[in-house]
N, C-alpha and C positions, 0 to 999 in steps of 0.2 A: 697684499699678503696672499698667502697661498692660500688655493678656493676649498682644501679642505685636506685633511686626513681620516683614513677610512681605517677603522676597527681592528688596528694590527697589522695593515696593510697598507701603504702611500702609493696612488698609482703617479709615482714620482716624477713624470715629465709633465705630462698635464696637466697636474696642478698649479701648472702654472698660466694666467690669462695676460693675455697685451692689449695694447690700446695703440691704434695706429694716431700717427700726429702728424698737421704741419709743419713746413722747417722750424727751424726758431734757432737762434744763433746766442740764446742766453740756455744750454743744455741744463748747469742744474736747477735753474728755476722750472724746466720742463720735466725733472722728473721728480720735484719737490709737489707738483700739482696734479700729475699723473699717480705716483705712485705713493705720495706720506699721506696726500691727503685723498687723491682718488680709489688707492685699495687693487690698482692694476699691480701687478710684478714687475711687466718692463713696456717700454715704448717703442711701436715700432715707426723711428723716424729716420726722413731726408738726412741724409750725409753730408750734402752740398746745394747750396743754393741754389734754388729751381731758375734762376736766371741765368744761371752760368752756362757759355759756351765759349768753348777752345778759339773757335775760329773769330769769335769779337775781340778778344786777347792779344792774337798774336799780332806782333811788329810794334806793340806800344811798351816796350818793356818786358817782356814776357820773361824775361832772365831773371827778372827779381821780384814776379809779381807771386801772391798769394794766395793760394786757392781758398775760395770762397766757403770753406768746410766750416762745420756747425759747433764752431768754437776748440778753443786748444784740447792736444789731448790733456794738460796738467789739468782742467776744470774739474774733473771727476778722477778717482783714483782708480788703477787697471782693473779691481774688481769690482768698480761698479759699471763702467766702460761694458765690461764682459759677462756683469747679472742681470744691466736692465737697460742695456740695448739692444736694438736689433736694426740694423741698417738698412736704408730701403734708398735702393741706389733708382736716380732721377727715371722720372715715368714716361721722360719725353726720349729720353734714347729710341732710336728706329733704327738699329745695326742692317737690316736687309730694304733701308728707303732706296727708292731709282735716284736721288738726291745726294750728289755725291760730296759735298758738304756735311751732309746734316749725317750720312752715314762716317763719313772720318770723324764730327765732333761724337757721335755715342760711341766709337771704339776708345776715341782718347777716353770721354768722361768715364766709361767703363772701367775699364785700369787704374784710372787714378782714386774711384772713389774706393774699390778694393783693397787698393794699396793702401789706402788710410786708415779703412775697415780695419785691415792686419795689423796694420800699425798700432792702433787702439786694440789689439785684442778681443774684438767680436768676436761673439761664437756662431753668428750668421748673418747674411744678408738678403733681403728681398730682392730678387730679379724681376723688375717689370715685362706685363704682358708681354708676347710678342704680337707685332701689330700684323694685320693679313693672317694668310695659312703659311706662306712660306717663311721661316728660319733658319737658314742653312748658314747663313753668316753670322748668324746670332748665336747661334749652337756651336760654331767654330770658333768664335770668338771665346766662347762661356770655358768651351773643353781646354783651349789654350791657357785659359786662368787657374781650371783647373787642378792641370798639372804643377803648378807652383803652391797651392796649398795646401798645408798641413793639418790645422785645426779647424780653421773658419769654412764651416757649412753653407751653401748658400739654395735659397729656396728659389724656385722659380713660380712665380703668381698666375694663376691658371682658373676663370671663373667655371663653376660649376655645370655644365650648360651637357644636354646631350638633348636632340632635336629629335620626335617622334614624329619626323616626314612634315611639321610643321613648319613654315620656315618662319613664322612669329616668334618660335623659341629660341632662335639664335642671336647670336651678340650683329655689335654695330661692323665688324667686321667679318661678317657672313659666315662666324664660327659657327655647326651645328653641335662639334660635338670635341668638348675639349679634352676628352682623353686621346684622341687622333692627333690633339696639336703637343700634348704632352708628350707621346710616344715617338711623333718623331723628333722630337726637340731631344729628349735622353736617348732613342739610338744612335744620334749623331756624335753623340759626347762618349767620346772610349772610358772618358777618366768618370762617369757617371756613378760611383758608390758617393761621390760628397756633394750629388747634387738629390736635392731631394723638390716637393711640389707642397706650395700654400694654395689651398683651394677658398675662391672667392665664393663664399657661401649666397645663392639668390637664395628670393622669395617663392621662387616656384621651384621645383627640384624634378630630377630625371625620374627613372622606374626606379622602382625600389633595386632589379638585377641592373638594370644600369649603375646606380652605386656603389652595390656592392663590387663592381673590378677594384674601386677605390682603396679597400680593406687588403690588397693586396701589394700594393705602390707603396711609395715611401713617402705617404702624407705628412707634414713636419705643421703643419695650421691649416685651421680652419678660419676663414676672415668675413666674421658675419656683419653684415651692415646692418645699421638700426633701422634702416629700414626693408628688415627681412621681419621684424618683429611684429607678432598683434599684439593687442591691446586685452590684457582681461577684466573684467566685470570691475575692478576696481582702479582704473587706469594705467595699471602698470604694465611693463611690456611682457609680452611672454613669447614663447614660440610654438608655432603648430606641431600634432603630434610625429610627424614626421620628420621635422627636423629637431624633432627632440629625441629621436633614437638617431637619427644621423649624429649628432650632436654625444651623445653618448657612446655609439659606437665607434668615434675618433677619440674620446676619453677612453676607451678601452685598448687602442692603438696607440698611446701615449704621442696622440699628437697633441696642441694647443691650441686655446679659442683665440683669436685677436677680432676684439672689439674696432668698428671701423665706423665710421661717418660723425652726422651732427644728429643730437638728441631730438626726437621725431614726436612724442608722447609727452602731451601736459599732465605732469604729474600734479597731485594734488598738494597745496602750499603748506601743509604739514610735513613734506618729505624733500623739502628745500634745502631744511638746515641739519644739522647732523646733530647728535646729543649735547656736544658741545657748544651750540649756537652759531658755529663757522660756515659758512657757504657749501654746499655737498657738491660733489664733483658732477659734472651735467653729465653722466656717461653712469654714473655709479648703480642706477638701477641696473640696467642693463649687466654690468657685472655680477651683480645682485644674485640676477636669475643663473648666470652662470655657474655662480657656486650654487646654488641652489641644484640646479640639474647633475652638478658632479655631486653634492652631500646625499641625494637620495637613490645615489646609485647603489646596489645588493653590493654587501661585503662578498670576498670570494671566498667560498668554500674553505677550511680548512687543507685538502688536499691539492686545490687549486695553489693555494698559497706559497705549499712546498715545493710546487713545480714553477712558479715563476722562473727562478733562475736556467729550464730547458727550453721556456718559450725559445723559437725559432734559432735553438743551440742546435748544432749539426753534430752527431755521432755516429760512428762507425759500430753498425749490428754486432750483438755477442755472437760466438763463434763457439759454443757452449762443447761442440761435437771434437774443438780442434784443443781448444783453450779449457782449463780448469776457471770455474767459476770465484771470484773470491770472498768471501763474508758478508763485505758487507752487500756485496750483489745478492746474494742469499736473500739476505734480511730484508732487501727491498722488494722482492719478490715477496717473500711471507707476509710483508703486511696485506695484503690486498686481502682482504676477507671474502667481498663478491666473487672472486673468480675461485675461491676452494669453496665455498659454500654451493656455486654451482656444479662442480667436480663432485660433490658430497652428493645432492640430487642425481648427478646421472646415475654413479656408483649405487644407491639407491634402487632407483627403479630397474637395471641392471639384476639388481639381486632379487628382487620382488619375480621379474622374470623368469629370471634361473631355476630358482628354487620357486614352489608354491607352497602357500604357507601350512598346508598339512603335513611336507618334508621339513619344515624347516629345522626343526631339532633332531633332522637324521643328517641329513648332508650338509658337508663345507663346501663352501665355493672356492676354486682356488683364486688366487687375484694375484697379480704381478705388477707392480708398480715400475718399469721402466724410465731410467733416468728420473730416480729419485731424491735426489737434493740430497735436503737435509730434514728432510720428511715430511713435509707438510699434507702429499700426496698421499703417504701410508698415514697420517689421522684421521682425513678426511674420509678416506673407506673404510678405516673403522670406525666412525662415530655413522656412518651409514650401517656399518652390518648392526651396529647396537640399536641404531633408528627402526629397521626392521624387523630386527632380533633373528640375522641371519648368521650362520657360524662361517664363520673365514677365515683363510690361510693365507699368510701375504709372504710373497717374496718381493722387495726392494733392492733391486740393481740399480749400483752407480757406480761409476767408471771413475768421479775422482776421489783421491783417497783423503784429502782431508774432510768431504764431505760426509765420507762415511764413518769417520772418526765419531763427528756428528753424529752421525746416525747408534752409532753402537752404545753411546751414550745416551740419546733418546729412550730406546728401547729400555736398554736397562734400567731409565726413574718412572716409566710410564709401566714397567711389568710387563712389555708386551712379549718376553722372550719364547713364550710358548706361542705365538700366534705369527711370530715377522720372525723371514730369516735374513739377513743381509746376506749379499752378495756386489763385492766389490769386483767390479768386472765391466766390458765393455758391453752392451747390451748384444752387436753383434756377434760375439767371439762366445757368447758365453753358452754355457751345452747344458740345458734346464734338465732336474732328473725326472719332471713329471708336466704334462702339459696345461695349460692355462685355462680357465673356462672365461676371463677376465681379464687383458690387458690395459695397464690405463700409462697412459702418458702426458707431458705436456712439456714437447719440443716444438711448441708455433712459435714462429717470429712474429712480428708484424706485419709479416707478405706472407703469412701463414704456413710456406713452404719453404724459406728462405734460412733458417736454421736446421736444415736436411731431416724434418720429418717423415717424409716418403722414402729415404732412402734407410733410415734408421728403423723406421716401423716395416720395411720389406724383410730387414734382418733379423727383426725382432719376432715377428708372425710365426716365423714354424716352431715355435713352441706354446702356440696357443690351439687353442681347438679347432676341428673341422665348423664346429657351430659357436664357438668361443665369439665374444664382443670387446671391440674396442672401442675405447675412450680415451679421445676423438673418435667419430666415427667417419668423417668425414669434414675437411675445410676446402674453402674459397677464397683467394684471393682476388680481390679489386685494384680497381685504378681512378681515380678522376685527373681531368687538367686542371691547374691551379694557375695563377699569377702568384708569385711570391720572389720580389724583389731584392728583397735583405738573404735570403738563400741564394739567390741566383749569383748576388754579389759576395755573400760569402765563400762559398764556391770558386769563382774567379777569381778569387783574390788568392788564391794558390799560383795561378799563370800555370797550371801544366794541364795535360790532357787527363790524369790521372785521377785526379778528385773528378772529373767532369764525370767519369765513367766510375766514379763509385755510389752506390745506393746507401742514403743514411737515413738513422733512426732520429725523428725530430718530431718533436710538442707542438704540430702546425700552430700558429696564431695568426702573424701579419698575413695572412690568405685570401686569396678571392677562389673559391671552390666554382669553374668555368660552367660545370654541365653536372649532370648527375652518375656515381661511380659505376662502371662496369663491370661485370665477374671477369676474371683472365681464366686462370688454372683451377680444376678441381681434382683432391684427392679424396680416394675412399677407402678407408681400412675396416677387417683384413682383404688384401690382394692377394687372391693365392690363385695368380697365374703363372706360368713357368717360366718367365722370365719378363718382370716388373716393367713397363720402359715408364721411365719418370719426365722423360726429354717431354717438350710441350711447346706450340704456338697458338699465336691467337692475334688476329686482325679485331679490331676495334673502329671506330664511326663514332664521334663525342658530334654534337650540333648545340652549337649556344643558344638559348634564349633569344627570339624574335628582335626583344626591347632590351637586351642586352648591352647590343651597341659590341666594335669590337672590340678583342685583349689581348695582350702578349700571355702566351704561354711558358714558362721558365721550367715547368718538369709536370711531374705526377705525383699526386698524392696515392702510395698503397696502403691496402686496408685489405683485413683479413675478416671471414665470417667462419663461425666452425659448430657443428650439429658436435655437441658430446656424444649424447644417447638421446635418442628419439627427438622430445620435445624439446630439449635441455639443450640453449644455444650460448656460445659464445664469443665475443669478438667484437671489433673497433669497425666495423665498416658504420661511415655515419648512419641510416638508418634502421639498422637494428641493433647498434653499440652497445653494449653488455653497463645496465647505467653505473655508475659509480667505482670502476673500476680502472684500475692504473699501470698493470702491469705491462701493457704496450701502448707505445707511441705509433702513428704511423711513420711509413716508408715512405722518405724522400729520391724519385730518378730524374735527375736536373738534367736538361740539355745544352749542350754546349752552346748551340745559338738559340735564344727566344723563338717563337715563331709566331706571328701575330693571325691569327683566325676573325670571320667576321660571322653571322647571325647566318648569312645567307651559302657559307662556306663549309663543307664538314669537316673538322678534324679527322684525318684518318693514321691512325696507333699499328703499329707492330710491335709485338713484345714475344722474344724465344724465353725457355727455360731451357738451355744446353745441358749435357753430362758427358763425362769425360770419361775416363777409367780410375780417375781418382778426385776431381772436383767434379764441383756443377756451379755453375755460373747463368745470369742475365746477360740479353741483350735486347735493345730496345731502340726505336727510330719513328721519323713521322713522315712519309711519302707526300700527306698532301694538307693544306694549300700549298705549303714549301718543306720541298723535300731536306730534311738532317743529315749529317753522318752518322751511322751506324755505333752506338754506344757499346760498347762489352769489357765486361767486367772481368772475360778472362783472362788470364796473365797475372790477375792484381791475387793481392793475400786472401779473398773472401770465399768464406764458405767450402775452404779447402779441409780433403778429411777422411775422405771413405777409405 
């Protein structure tokens, strides 16, 4: 049964646990003891008898003979074939042996056990190690099968292992470090979105930053042997603290645990039999624990919740400047309370400023609200002049008009008709009849610059004062390198240059965050020089982690930071992220080719901000270890407007 449901939420892939098995050629009694009575979901078993080979076969009949596979499909009905199997094609195939025998019997067994796979309607199969460091016929083989399936996933089994200069921590075949043998196993394979990686969980585990690359790949299992397990105080197995956030951080990646080996731990003979008196399945502890570590994992967040369905969904930036916003894009934006509440604070001390509190009941502050919505901006500076009991005059410009339909309604149930005037107008074009002592706005993206705030607050500025304050007072855009596989593959799977060269708005999750983020661009308003230039470059230096071990790089993560007024910060860059607020995701810029970096290697980034005479556009590239083509956004639809 499934190892649990969480409080409104199912983290619905893995919850589900496997149990690896020997062959066995009577299937449903195999999965009447594994899973009615064991409490596993599915089994992950042999296809074909581990004795079988093509080459002892042929010339004795081979026209009519029968492959040795783990009983008919009629045994089991197509949906249980496809809920509680999982194929684990034979362990002895060696596709790249100097044996040129035993390399033609794993290409045939290869293929056939596949094809049986498909036949049965599996929805995956386990690909055994590959043996040595080289794979190139194995990976050729694997990508050739790949391109003829449709549904059926197949994982490749890859143990845990990354070597700290130790060569005690490496496998029997002088593996040190299996994300090296994983990586070039997937660049060799063009057709790689439907191959994904079961990592053979050890007893000992890498750095913790060695790990994490893993959060970024397409883990499909976790395959922990019972004897990765200790023993706690009252004999039952448990797992050390470390691999009990590994362990939960693949629960959070929606990969799977598959239970693996022979029961290791004398349990005490009260926990033999099950309530019903019946023999308990020798593996069930173990499972036990399993649910147990996914049951006591934190519900998510409420807001968390709503966003499940953007996890690592690719979208294209609003265009707020080019495109009229639509309601319910509104209304997503208004809910975020942290980010007006902070707007309300700068606006605040703003007017504390301005005025001191011996004026205050002689002077009004003017305030202008650019790119106003649907109003959320003019509440929040007046629930600030009310906070400080400063008298204010708000003008509200918005340029679209159903927004200000909005707006005119606003005003008129809240009474504010004496104190806001709309103006529906472009914030550029519009001719103010008196000047500002307070601009506020909030035209950041997610790259803080990339919905034309700088060029939008240049045009807005000369109707604010020589010593007038804005809000924003100034933002930052960042960058980190990531690994994130399921983007890189969603991405490709357009096949044109087009998507490669567009930057999107995306809920990171499946990520491995490479190095720590860098600033790129900074604005500061007001800019009142005689002629703005917004154009920008910036060379960048990322260096991974010593114990890192190396990663492919599939793009950037952007992130924007931004000063309102003075103290009063706001923004998604991970270390100072504005907490509990939602109204930006970061910026996804994917490269068209990976580039793989090592510990000892620096990444080195270029990233322009162009400007044109009527757009402004990104470009972006990586010189070194291995040099990219050059990414530009110009030509495409974004951010087009001035």
């Amino acid at each position: 049964m499934p190892l649990g449901e969480r409080g409104g939420w199912e983290r619905s892939e893995s919850r589900y646990c496997g149990v690896e098995t020997d062959f066995s050629d009577d299937v449903p009694s195999l999965l009447s003891f594994n899973i009615s009575t064991g409490g596993f979901d599915y089994v992950l078993a042999p296809l074909m008898n581990p004795s079988y080979r093509p080459s002892l076969v042929e010339g004795k009949g081979s026209e009519t003979r029968v492959l040795p596979v783990a009983g008919s499909d009629l045994v089991l009905s197509p949906s249980q074939w496809s809920s509680h199997v999982v194929g684990k094609i034979s362990s002895w195939i060696d596709l790249d042996s100097e044996d040129e025998v035993l390399r033609m019997d794993s290409e045939t067994t290869l293929k056939q056990e596949i094809a049986w796979a498909t036949h049965l309607s599996l929805q995956a199969c386990l690909l055994p190690t590959p043996k040595g460091t080289s794979c190139a016929n194995y990976a050729r083989c694997v990508n050739q099968v790949l391109q003829g399936l449709t549904t059926l996933q197949l994982w490749l089994r890859v143990p845990l292992v990354k070597s700290d200069g130790d060569s005690m921590d490496a496998t029997s075949d002088g593996l040190t470090d299996s994300w090296e043998l994983w990586n070039s196993f997937r660049l060799l394979c063009e057709h790689d979105s439907k191959l994904s990686v079961a990592l053979d969980v050890m007893s000992t585990l890498p750095s913790e930053t060695s790990l994490g690359r893993w959060m970024g790949e397409s883990v499909r299992a976790a395959i922990i042997s019972t004897d990765s397990f200790l023993t706690n105080a009252r004999g039952y197995p448990c797992l050390s603290k470390r691999h009990q956030k590994l362990i939960t951080g693949f629960f959070d990646h929606a990969a799977q645990v598959v239970v693996s080996g022979k029961p290791v731990h004398n349990l005490p003979k009260a926990s033999d039999s099950n309530t019903e008196g019946t023999q308990r399945h020798p593996l069930r502890s173990y499972l036990d624990y399993v649910a147990y570590l996914f049951q006591k994992m934190e519900p998510l967040p409420e807001q968390e919740r709503i966003e499940l369905g953007y996890r690592d969904f690719l979208q294209a930036p609003l265009q707020p400047l080019m495109d009229n916003l639509e309601a319910q894009t509104y209304e997503t934006f208004e809910r975020d309370t942290v980010k007006y509440l902070q707007y309300q604070r700068a606006v605040a001390k703003a007017l504390v400023d301005r005025v001191p509190d011996e004026k205050a009941s002689e002077l009004t502050t003017v305030l202008m609200v650019v790119g106003a919505g649907r109003g959320p901006l003019v509440r929040a500076s007046l629930l600030a002049a009310e906070e400080t009991n400063r008298k204010l005059k708000v003008y509200a410009v918005e340029k679209n008009p159903n927004a200000v339909v909005t707006l005119h309604n606003l005003v008129k149930m809240e009474g504010w008709e004496d104190i806001v005037t709309i103006i529906s107008c472009d914030m550029r074009f519009w001719n103010a009849s008196e000047k500002a002592d307070i601009l506020v706005s909030e035209l950041l993206g997610s790259f803080g610059d990339n919905e034309l705030s700088p060029e939008c607050l240049d045009g807005a500025q000369r109707f604010l004062k020589p010593d007038g304050i804005s809000i924003p007072s100034s933002y930052t855009s960042f960058i980190q390198p990531v690994t994130a596989s399921k983007l890189y593959n969603d991405v490709k799977a357009h096949k044109d240059l087009a998507h490669f060269e567009t930057p999107y708005v995306v809920k990171l999750h499946s990520v491995a965050r490479l190095a720590p983020s860098q600033s790129v661009f900074t604005f500061t308003h007001p800019n009142f020089s005689a002629k703005a230039n917004n154009q920008r470059y910036k060379k960048l230096n990322f260096n991974l982690p010593s114990d890192a071990g190396s990663a492919l790089v599939h793009g950037f993560a952007g992130y924007f930071d931004s000063v309102l007024y003075k103290d009063v910060h706001l923004g998604i860059e991970p270390t100072t992220a504005t907490p509990n607020m939602f109204s930006w995701f970061p910026i996804f810029f994917p490269l068209r080719k990976p580039v793989e970096v090592h510990p000892d290697s620096p990444l080195e980034v270029h990233f322009w901000r162009c400007c044109g005479s009527s757009k402004v556009w990104y470009e972006w590239s990586v010189s070194s270890p291995t040099p990219t083509p050059m990414h530009n956004t110009n030509g495409r639809s974004y951010w087009v407007g001035l």
